[in-house]
N, C-alpha and C positions, 0 to 999 in steps of 0.2 A: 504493500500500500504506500502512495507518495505520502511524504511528510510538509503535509499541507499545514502553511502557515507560519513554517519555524522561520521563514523569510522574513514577518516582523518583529524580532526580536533586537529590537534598536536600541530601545532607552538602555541596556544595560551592556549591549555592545561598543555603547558611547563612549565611554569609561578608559575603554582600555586603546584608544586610537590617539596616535602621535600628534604631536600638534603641529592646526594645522597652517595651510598657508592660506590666505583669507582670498577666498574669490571676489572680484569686482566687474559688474558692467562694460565689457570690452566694447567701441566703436566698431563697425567694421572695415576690410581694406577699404583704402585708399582707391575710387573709381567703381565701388559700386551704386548703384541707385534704386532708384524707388517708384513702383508704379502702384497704383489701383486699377487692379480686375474685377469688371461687373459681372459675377456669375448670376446664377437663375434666384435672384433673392437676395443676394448677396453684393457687398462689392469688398475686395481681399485686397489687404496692404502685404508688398510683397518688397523683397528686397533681391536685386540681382546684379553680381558681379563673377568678373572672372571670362574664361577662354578654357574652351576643351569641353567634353563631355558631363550633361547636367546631372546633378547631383540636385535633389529637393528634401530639405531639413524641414520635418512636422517638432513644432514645441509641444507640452500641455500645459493642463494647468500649475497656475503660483509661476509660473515664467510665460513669453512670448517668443515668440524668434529671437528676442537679442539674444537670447541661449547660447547662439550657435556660434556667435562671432568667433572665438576661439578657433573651432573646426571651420569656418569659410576664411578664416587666415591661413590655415596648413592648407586648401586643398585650393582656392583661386586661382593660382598661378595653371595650373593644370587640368580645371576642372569649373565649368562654368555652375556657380554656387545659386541657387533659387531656395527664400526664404521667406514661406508665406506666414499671418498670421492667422490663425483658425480663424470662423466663420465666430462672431461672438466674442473673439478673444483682442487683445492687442491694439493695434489700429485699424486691425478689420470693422466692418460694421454691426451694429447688435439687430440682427432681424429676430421677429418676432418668431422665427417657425427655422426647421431645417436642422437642430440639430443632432440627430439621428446621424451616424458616423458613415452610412451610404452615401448622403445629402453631401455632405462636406466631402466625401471625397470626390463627389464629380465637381465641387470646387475646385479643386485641385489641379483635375485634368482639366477645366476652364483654363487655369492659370499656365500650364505647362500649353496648351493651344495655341493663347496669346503671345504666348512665346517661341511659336513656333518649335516648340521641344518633343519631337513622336519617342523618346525613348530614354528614361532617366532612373541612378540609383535613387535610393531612398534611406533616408535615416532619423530616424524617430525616436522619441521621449513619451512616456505616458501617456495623457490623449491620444497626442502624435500617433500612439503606434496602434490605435483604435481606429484612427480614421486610414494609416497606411493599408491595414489589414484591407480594410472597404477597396481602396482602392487599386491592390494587387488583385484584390480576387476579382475586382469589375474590371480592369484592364491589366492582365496578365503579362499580354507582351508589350505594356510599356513602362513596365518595370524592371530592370537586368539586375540588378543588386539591392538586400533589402537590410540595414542594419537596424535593430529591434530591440531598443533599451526598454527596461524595466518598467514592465508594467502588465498587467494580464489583458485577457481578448473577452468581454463580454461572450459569456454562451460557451467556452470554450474552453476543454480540458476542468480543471479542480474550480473552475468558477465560483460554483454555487458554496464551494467551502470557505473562498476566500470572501466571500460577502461576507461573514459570519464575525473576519475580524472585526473587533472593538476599532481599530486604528482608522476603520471604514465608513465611521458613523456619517462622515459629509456625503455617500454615494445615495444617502436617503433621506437629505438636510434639504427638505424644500419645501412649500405651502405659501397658504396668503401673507405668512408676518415673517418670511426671511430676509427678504430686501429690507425692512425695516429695521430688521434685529442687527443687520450687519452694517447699515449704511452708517459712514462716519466712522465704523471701526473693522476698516478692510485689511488695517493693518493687525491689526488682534488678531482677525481671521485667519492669516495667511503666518502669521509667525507661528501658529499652533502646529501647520505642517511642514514647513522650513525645521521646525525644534524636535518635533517628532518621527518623522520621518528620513533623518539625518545621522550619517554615524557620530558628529559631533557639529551640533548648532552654529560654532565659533569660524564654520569654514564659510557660514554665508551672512558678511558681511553687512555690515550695517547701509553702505551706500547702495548696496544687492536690493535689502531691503525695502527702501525706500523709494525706487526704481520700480519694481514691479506693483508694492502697493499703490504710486500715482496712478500706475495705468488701472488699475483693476480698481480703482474709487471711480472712474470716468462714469460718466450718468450708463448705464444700462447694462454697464461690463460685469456684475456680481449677480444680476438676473443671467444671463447670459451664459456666465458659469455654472448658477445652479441646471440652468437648461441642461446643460453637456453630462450631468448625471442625470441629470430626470431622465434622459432618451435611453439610459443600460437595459432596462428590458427591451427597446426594441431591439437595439445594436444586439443582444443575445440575439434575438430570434434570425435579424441577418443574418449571423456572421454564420449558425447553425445551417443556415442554408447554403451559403459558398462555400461549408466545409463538405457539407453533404453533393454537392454538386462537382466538386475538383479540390484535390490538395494542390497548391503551391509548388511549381518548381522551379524557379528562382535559387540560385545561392542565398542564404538568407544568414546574418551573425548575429544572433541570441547574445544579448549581453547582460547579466544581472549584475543587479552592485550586489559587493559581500554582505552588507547589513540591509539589505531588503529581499528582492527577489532572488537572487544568489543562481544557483542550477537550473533552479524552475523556469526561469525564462526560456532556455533552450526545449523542457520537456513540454512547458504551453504550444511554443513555436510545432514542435515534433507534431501533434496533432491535427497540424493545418497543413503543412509542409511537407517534401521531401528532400530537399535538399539542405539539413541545418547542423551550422556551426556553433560551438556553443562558446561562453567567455565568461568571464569574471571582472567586475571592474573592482579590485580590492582595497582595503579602507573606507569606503563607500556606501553612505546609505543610498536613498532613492535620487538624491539632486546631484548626479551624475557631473553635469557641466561645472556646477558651483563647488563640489567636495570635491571632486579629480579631474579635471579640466586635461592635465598634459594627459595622464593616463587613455581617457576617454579619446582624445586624439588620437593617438597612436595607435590606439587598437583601432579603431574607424578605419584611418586612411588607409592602417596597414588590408584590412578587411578591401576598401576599395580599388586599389592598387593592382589586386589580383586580376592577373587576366588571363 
């Protein structure tokens, strides 16, 4: 039987983790820029830079694309970098409907259209790798590479166990009086997951902090977010259907941080997939970018590199 859930065991893995080097809000290079794409509902802040083969970075939530900056400095010179912000999230727009992880992924391939892009890796963070899933399985052959950080798949593999975590109480934090409960204290919000969800709170910096809270106090961004969990049962019943319809084959790099999803990420991936590679990003809770930044690099490019 899998050992479902021992991937939350953070608060006391916290403890014993070296200290660390404090993440900060990176710019991105030097020559990329910025468009808005109007999908069906939607219009998507995206960010694109670089020459060579695209590459399209999904964020989740408690971050937005600027996640990525880090990883679109190692791979721009080589690799033309596309970095949208979800549908609801970022400087995207907050529509009222759409966020079902199918919906947002044919954002996506909006975005990658406008761009004239028929054929791009993919690399993903939590939401990210909800709406990646959507979008591999709805267009197969315009994904060549899929890098798959930490986070589970609605409907998929130990699911229904992982709801069960306490740590998960936001995936059913929503009704008439949440927008009100949270407005004016986004930052409370957001530092309960940043602190608990991390192998050591002190790696995500106070300027981090305060960067993402702006965005996510914007008028409609914390409804928006609560949407993105209200839609997990439908995104189960999707996702059971693209599994049930074709597994994945794609290369695909399962990455868990050691203090959250750890192994399981690769054994989730196994169940949709056939092509998967599994990894470890170590010292690591769930804020992958913000607790191991170089780590998380290097295993990426090395993972994209491969040809």
């Amino acid at each position: 039987m899998r050992r479902h859930l021992a991937v939350f065991s953070l608060a006391i893995a916290a403890l014993t983790v070296a200290a660390p080097v404090l993440a900060r809000v990176l710019p991105f290079p030097p020559g990329f820029h910025t468009e808005r794409v109007k999908t069906d509902g939607a219009t998507i802040y995206v960010r694109i830079g670089g020459k060579g083969p695209a590459v399209v970075m999904l964020h989740g939530f408690g971050d937005t694309g600027d996640m990525w900056a880090p990883l679109a400095k190692a791979l721009y010179k080589n690799h033309t970098v596309i970095v949208p912000d979800l549908r609801g999230m970022g400087l995207s727009s907050y529509p009222d409907t759409g966020y079902d992880k199918k919906t947002q992924a044919k954002d996506i391939a909006a975005v990658m259209d406008r761009l004239n892009v028929q054929k791009a890796d993919l690399v993903t963070h939590d939401l990210g790798n909800m709406v990646g899933y959507a979008l591999a399985a709805q267009y197969p052959d315009r994904i060549t590479r899929w890098a798959v950080i930490d986070a589970p798949l609605p409907g998929i593999g130990p699911w229904d166990e992982i709801l069960k975590s306490p740590l998960l109480w936001h995936f059913n934090f929503r009704g008439p009086d949440v927008d009100r409960l949270v407005k004016g204290r986004e930052r409370i919000y957001l530092d309960r997951f940043w602190n608990e969800l991390s192998a050591n709170p002190k790696t995500i910096d106070e300027a981090t902090r305060r960067h993402y809270s702006r965005i996510y106090a914007r008028p409609g961004a914390m409804h928006a977010a609560f949407n993105q969990f209200a839609a997990f049962p439908q995104d189960a019943a999707d996702n059971k259907a693209f599994a049930a319809k074709a597994r994945l084959t794609m290369p695909i790099l399962a990455l868990g941080a050691e203090k959250s999803f750890g192994a399981q990420q690769a054994e989730i991936m196994r169940d949709v997939a056939t092509n998967v590679e599994g990894g470890i990003i170590t010292g690591s809770g769930h804020w992958i970018m913000e607790e191991q930044p170089q780590q998380t690099v290097t295993k990426v490019r090395a993972f994209l590199d491969k040809r």
